[in-house]
C-alpha positions, -999 to 999 in steps of 0.1 A, spaced: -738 68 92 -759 33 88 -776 23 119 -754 -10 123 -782 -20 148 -795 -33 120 -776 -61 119 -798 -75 148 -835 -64 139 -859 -83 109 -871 -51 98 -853 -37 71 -843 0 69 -831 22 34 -796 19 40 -766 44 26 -749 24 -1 -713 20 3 -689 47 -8 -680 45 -44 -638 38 -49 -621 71 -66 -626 73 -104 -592 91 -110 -577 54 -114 -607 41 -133 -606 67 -156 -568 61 -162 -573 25 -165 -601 28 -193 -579 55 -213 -549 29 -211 -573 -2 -226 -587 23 -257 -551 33 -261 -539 -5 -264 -569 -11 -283 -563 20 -306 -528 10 -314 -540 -23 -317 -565 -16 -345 -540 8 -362 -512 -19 -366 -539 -43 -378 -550 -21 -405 -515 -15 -411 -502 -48 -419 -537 -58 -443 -530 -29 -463 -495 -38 -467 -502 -76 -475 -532 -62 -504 -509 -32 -515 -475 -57 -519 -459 -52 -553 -425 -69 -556 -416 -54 -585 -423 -15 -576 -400 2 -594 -370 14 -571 -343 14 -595 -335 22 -632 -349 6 -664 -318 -3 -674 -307 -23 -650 -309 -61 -654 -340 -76 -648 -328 -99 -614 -313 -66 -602 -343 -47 -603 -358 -72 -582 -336 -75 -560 -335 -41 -552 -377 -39 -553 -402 -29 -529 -400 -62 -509 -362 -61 -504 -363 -24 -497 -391 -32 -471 -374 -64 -453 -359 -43 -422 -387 -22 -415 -414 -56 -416 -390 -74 -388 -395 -40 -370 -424 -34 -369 -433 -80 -359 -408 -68 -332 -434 -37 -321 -464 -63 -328 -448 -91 -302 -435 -63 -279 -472 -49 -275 -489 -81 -270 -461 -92 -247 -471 -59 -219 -507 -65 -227 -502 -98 -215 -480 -86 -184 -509 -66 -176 -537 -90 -181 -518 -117 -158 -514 -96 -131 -552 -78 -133 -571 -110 -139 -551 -141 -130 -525 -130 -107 -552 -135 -75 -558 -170 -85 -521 -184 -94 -497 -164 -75 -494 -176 -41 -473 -144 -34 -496 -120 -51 -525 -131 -27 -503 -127 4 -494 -91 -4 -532 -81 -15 -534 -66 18 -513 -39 7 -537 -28 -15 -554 2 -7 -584 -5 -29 -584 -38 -14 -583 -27 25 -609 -4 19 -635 -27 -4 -628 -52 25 -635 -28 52 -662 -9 36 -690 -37 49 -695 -60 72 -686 -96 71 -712 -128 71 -710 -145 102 -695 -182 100 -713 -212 119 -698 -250 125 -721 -282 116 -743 -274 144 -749 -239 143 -726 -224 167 -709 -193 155 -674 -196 149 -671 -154 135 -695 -129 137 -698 -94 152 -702 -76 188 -704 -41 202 -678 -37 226 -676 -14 256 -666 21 235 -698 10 214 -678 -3 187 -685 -29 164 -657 -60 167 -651 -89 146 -653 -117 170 -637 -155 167 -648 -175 199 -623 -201 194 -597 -175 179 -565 -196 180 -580 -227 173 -588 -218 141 -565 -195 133 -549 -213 100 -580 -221 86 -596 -185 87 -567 -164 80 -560 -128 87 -561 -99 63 -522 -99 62 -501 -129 47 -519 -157 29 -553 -158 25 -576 -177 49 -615 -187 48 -614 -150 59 -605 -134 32 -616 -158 5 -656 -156 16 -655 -121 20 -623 -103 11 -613 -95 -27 -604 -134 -35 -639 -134 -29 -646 -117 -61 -658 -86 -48 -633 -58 -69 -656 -37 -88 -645 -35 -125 -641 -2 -139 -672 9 -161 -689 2 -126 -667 30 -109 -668 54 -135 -709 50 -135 -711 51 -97 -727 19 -98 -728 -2 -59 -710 -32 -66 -729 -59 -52 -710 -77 -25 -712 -112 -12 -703 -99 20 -734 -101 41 -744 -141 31 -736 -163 63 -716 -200 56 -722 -227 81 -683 -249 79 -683 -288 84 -654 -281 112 -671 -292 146 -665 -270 173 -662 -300 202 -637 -321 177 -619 -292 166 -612 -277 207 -606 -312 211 -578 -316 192 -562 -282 201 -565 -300 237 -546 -329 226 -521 -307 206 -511 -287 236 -476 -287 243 -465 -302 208 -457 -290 181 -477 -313 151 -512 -312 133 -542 -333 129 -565 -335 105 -597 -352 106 -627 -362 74 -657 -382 72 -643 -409 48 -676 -412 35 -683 -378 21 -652 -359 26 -666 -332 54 -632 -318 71 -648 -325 111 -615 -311 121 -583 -296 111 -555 -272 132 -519 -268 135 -503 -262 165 -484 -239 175 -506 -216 163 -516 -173 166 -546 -153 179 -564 -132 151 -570 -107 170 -528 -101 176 -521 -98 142 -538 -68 137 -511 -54 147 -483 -51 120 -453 -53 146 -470 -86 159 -472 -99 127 -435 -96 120 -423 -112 149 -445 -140 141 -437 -139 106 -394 -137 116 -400 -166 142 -380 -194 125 -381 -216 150 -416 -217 161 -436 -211 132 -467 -202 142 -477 -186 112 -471 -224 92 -502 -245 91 -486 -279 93 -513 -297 85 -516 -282 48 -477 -274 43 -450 -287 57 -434 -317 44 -428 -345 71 -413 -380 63 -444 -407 64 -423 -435 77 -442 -466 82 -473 -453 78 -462 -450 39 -468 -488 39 -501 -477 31 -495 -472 1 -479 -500 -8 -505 -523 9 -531 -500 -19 -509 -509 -52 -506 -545 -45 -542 -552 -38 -550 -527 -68 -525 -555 -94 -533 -587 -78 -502 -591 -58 -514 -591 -24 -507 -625 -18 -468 -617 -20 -454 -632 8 -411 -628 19 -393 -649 43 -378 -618 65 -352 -635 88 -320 -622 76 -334 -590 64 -336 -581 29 -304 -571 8 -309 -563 -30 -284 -565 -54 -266 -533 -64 -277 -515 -34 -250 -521 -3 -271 -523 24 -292 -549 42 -331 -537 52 -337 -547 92 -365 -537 110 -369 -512 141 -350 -541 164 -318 -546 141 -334 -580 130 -374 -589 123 -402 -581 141 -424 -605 121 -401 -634 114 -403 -660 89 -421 -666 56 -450 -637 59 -478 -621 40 -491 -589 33 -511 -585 69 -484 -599 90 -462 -575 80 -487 -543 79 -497 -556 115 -460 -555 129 -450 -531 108 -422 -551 85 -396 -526 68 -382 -561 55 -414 -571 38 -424 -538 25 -392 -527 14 -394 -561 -7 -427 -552 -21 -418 -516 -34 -388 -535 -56 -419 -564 -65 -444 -535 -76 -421 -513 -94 -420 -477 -104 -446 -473 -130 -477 -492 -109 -468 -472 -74 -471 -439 -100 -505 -451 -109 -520 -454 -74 -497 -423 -61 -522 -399 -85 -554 -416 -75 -545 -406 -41 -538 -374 -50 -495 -376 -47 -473 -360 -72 -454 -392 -87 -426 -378 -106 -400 -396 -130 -370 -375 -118 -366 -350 -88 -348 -323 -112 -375 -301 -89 -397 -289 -117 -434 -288 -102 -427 -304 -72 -440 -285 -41 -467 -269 -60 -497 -257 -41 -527 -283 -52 -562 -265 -49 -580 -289 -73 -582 -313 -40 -609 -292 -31 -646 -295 -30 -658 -257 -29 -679 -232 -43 -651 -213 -56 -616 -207 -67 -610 -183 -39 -614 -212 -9 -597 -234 -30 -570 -214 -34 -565 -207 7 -569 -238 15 -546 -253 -9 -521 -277 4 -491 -284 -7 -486 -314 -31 -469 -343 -19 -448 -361 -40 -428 -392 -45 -404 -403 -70 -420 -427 -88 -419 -441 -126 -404 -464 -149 -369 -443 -145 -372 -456 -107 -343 -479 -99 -343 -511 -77 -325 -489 -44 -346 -461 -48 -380 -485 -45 -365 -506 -15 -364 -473 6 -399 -461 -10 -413 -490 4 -415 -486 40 -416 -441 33 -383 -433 33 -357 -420 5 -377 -404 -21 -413 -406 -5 -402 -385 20 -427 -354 11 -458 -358 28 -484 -333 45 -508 -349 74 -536 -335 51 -522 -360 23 -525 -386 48 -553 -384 60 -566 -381 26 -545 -413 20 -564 -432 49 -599 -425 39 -594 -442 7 -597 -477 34 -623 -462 56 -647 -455 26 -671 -481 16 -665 -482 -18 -626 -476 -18 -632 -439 -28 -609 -408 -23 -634 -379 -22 -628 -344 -27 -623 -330 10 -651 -299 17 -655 -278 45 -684 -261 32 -719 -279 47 -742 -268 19 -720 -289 -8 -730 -325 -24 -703 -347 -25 -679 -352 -52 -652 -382 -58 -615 -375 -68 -606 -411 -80 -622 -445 -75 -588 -465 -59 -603 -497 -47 -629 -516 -48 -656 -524 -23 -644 -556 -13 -604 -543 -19 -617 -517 9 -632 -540 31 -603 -566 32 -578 -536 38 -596 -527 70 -595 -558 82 -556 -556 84 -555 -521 93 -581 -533 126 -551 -564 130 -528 -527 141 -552 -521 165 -561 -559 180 -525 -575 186 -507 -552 158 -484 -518 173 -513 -498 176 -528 -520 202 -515 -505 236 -529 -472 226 -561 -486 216 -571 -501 247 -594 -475 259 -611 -474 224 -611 -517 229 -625 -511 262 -654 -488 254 -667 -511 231 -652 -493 196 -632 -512 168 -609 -490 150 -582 -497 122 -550 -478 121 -512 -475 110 -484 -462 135 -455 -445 116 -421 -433 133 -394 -411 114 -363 -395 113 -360 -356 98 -331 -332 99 -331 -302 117 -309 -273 110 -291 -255 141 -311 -218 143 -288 -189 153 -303 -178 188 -291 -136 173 -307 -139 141 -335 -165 144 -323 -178 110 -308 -211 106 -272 -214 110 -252 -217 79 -214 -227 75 -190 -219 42 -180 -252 28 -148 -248 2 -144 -272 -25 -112 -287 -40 -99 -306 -68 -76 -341 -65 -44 -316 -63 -60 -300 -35 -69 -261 -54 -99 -243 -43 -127 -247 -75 -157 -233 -54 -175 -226 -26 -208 -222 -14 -228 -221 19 -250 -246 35 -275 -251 65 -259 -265 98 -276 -293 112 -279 -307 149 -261 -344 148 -288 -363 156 -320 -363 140 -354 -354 155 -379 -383 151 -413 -374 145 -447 -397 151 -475 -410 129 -507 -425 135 -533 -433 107 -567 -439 124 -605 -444 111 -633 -455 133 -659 -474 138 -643 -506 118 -679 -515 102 -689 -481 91 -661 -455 91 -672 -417 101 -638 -404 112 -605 -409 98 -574 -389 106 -542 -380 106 -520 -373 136 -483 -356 133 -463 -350 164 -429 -334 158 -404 -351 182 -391 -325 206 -354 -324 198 -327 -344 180 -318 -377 197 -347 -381 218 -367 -413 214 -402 -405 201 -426 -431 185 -460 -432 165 -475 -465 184 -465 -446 218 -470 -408 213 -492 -401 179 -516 -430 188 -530 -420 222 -540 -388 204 -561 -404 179 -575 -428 207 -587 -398 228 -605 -381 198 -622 -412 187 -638 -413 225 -643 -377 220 -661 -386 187 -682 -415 201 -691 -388 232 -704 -364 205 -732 -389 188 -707 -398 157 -711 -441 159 -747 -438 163 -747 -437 202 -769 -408 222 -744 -373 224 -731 -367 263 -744 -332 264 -718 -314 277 -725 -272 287 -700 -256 260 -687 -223 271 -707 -196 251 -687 -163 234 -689 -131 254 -729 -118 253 -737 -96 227 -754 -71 249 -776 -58 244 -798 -91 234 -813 -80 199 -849 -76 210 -837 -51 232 -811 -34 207 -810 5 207 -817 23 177 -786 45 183 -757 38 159 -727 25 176 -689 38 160 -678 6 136 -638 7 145 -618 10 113 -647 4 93 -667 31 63 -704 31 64 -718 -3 60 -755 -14 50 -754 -52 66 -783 -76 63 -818 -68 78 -819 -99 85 -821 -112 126 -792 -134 137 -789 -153 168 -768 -139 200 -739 -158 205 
């Protein structure tokens, strides 16, 4: 057994390799790939000798027969059948090898539900098990996972703030997390065959540390904020794209789902969803804070200087209904412009503008930002998972950390009615992710009007996605997003922010969202059978579908990004409203959140002031300290012998 004490000394040791993974499938894998390649080869030499040795007018019938008979009846006739076979065998082979190549090479990269089941593999459980994980650190140095002996002498995988970043690390069942994707076999640490069958040590990534861009103090502060709700925030430095900040609540505790009963209750429990990290996946309507985008495509053609007279509302042709705003009428009344009615929040205006900008110029802005801007909504790769957003060091992190894509309809099939609800994010924009949106605010908050690539990994440079706006495009658009904030429906929430000396911009967004009845028995959502007739009344059909509460829950936004002269923050915040009916709003419930985590932010050094040292609680003592550390070897729990760095690492 490895001394796993010396995880915590500088002197390093000869160490017992890893044990080697059984041969008996290697061996069978290698015999199947010089089988395929055998018969390969064989059907190759096959059809060139067939092609070179191709005579038309082999003799297969008698002399005397008429010329056109013989050769019809020749060697190419006679062969036809047997040549279509034997393409048949050829596409047949090449269609398994394929089957086979997908799922051992590309599989773990493009199938979301391939990488949630990995942990099934035996091979898999064991690589992962077999040696002991880096430890991760946030910007500052404090350990977010990293080992400790515990009280039986066992080695534990420890996660100080556990919960808190629960979605972002992941466990070793379900999707992949930061977890598995450093360390695991997304990680790219499966040995390949000829290195089994040779006994070779595979040479693991496992024992390199990672230090995140998450900050611990942000990050516990917004699981402070969250408590109680159920919604997601996630926070970036507009500038360079660093994630400061991202969690979904409710959330689980790591160490619970090492249980497998746990993890199926969590997994079954439709209601709660702990296991759904909001922030990257679900879908929410944007609502007002959609405006945003809008405000974006008429700067980026010239037509911010559109200006509507609202009183009355706005009525297009064709479409049967009259746009108001919040209070049945206009909040901002008259003849207005483009940062009247961002500052009060016009539906009237903006749902104007969308029908002014058209389909195919919100498409163009939608994929700068990121969005899925689709033509139809026949479904076809809408929802898809979108890792490209990412700035990492591999496909793995990209991969479990991929959000979902949002999407809009959006094109030059777009009609005049569909626009007018697109326009203040309703209808078909109704498919957003707070990770989209805060994406979609830091566009404003950089200095040049960039969208860069978000990264929670500290040791990357920065990369851009798309260059939206321009410098002075950006500057202008802050101005009216700190007009929210200063006299606009941001500004009762702001006052603390006002009053500590801090100038912010924002967007407040309220929405309405459906939510289906669940069935207290199954957990599932309630479904009814709905018959369909024809006009003599017959029964053509039926079919069943989800149950719904009357009323509609109503879920707030805020968009935030501070200081107003040099962005380093910008968020999103989601609340989900806590039933159907009940009144819930972005300006009065989303925005206070973002107000308290700007504080928080200008507490912690961000806007250039002197950090309010704070005593954080440290992790439980690793004791002994590693000075002190026995050479005895403790038992690792659940874990193979394991050589891990020489290396000396702090206590936490």
């Amino acid at each position: 057994m490895t001394t796993l004490a010396y995880l915590f000394f500088q002197t390093p040791t000869p160490s017992v390799p890893p044990p080697t993974p059984e041969k008996l499938p290697a061996w069978l894998t290698l015999i199947y790939l010089i089988s395929i390649g055998v018969v390969g080869l064989l059907l190759l030499l096959s059809i060139l000798r067939a092609w070179f040795s191709r005579s038309p007018s082999a003799a297969t019938a008698s002399d005397n027969l008429p010329k056109d008979v013989r050769r019809r009846l020749g060697a190419t006739a006679t062969n036809r059948g047997l040549r279509v076979w034997r393409w048949l065998f050829a596409l047949a082979a090449i269609f398994i090898f394929g089957f086979h190549v997908y799922w051992a090479r590309y599989a773990a990269d493009r199938n979301p539900k391939f990488q949630e089941m990995t942990y099934k593999d035996l091979r898999n459980r064991r690589l992962s098990e077999s040696t002991l994980r880096g430890w991760i650190y946030d910007r500052k140095g404090r350990p977010l996972a990293y080992y400790k002996k515990n009280n039986q002498g066992e080695i534990d995988r420890e996660y100080p703030m556990d919960a808190a970043l629960a979605h972002i690390f992941g466990s070793d069942r379900g999707e992949p997390g930061l977890e598995r994707a450093l360390f695991g076999t997304e990680g790219g640490v499966v040995p390949e065959v000829w290195q089994i069958i040779r006994g070779e040590t595979v040479q693991q990534k496992l024992n390199k540390d990672y230090k995140l861009t998450i900050d611990l103090d942000l990050q516990q502060a917004v699981v402070d904020q969250l408590k109680g709700n159920h919604g997601a925030v996630a926070m970036f430095n507009p500038q360079t794209g660093e994630v400061l900040a991202l969690y979904s609540n409710p959330s689980y505790s790591l160490k619970a789902v090492d249980d497998e009963a746990t993890w199926l209750k969590l997994d079954n429990d439709r209601k709660e969803k702990p296991l759904l990290n909001r922030a990257l996946r679900e879908y929410y309507v944007p609502g007002s804070t959609f405006k945003t985008v809008m405000m974006y495509t008429a700067f980026r053609n010239g037509m911010q200087g559109t200006r509507f007279t609202t009183s009355g509302g706005f009525t297009p042709p064709g479409c049967g209904k009259t746009i108001t705003d919040d209070n049945g009428g206009c909040e901002a009344c008259g003849n207005i412009g483009i940062d009247q009615a961002y500052q009060h929040s016009s539906n009237i205006y903006f749902s104007y503008l969308g029908t002014q900008l058209g389909g195919p110029k919100i498409r163009d802005t939608a994929k700068l930002l990121g969005l899925g801007a689709y033509d139809s909504v026949s479904g076809e790769g809408q929802g898809r998972r979108e890792p490209e957003i990412w700035n990492a060091s591999s496909k793995a992190i990209q991969n479990a950390l991929a959000p979902t894509e949002s999407w809009l309809k959006a094109g030059p099939h777009s009609t005049r009615c569909e626009l007018m609800y697109e326009g203040y994010g309703q209808g078909y924009a109704s498919q957003m992710t707070p990770f989209q949106m805060a994406m979609l605010i830091s566009v404003a908050a950089n200095l040049d009007g960039r969208l860069m690539k978000p990264k929670i990994e500290m040791d990357r440079a920065n990369e851009m996605f798309s260059q939206v706006l321009s410098r002075d495009q950006a500057a202008e658009i802050r101005h009216i997003m700190n007009m929210v904030t200063e006299g606009g429906t941001g500004t009762s929430a702001m006052a603390p922010v006002m009053a500590a000396g801090i100038r912010s911009g924002g967007k407040t967004g309220t929405a309405q969202k459906d939510v289906p009845v669940i069935d207290p028995k199954t957990g599932e959502p309630q479904k009814k059978l709905v018959t369909e007739h024809d006009f003599k009344g017959n029964i053509i059909g039926q079919h069943y579908e989800t149950v719904f509460y009357d009323k509609k829950r109503s879920d707030a936004w805020y968009l935030s990004f501070a200081p107003l002269d040099k962005p380093v923050i910008a968020m999103a915040v989601l609340l989900e409203g806590p039933g159907p009916g009940i009144s819930f709003y972005g300006g009065k419930n989303a925005a206070p959140i973002a107000a308290q985590l700007i504080l928080k932010a200008n507490s912690l050094g961000y806007f250039g002031g002197t950090a309010n040292q704070q005593p954080q609680p440290n992790p439980p003592s690793a004791s002994p300290s590693p000075r002190n550390r026995p050479s005895a070897s403790p038992s690792p729990r659940n874990r193979s012998s394991a050589s891990p760095s020489p290396r000396r690492r702090p206590t936490p």
